[in-house]
N, C-alpha and C positions, 0 to 999 in steps of 0.2 A: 152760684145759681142765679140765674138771671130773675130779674121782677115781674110780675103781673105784666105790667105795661112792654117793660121789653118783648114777654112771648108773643102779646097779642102783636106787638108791631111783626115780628116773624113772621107770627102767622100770615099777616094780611099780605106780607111783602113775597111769601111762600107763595100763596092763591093769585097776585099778579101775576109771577114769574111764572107757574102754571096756565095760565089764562094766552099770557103770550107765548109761551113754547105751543100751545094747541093753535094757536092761528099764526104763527109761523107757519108747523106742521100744514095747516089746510091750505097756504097761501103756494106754498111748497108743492104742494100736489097737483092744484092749478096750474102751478107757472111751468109742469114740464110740460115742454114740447112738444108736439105729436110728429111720427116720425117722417119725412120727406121720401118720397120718389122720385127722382130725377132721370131720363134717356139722358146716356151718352153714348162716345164711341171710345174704343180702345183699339189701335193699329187698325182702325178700318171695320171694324166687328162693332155691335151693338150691344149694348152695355143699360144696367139700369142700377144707379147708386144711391145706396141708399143712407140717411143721415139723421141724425138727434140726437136723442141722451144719449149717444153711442159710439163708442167708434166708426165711422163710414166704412162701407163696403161696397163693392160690386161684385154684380154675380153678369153674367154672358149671356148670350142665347140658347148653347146647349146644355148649362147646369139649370136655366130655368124653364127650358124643356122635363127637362128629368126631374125635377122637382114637382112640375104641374103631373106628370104620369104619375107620382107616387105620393099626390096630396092627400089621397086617406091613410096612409099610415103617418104623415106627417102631422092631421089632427089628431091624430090615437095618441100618437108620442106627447102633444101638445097637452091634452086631456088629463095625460097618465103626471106630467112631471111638469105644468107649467105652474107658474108665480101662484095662482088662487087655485090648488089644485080639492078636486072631492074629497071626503073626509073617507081614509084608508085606514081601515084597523090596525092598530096599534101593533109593534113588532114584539113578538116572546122574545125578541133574541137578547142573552141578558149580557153580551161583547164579550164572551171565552170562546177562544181560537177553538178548544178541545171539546 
């Protein structure tokens, strides 16, 4: 069983290494990236790619045509299932198939 003095060192050594995992954590949340938009072209076609914490993508002219036509269902969707979603009552389902 460790001494008096050993736990208190623990402890204290405990509350640094906590102290620095939370300003990691916050340094961490700064340092991402906010996501880039770039035009390009692809075979002649106009193109907008996009980049950051993410794998890069592009989307065309005509997917983000049809994207823009059907941007209120794409905030609903957003609303429904994104990262910080509203608070949704809890599910009865207790996971039996039957």
């Amino acid at each position: 069983m460790p001494s008096k003095a050993d736990e208190q060192a623990m402890l204290k050594r405990l509350q640094e290494l906590e102290e620095e995992n939370a300003r990691l954590r916050s340094v961490t949340k700064l340092a991402t990236p906010k996501p880039t938009v770039t035009e390009s072209e692809y075979k002649g076609h106009p193109t907008l790619t996009f980049g950051g914490a993410f794998r890069p993508f592009s989307l065309g002219l005509k997917k983000l045509l049809v994207i823009r036509e059907v941007w209120p269902e794409v905030e609903a969707f957003l609303e429904r299932h994104g990262e910080t979603p509203s608070k949704q009552p809890e599910s009865q389902d207790n996971g039996n198939l039957i």
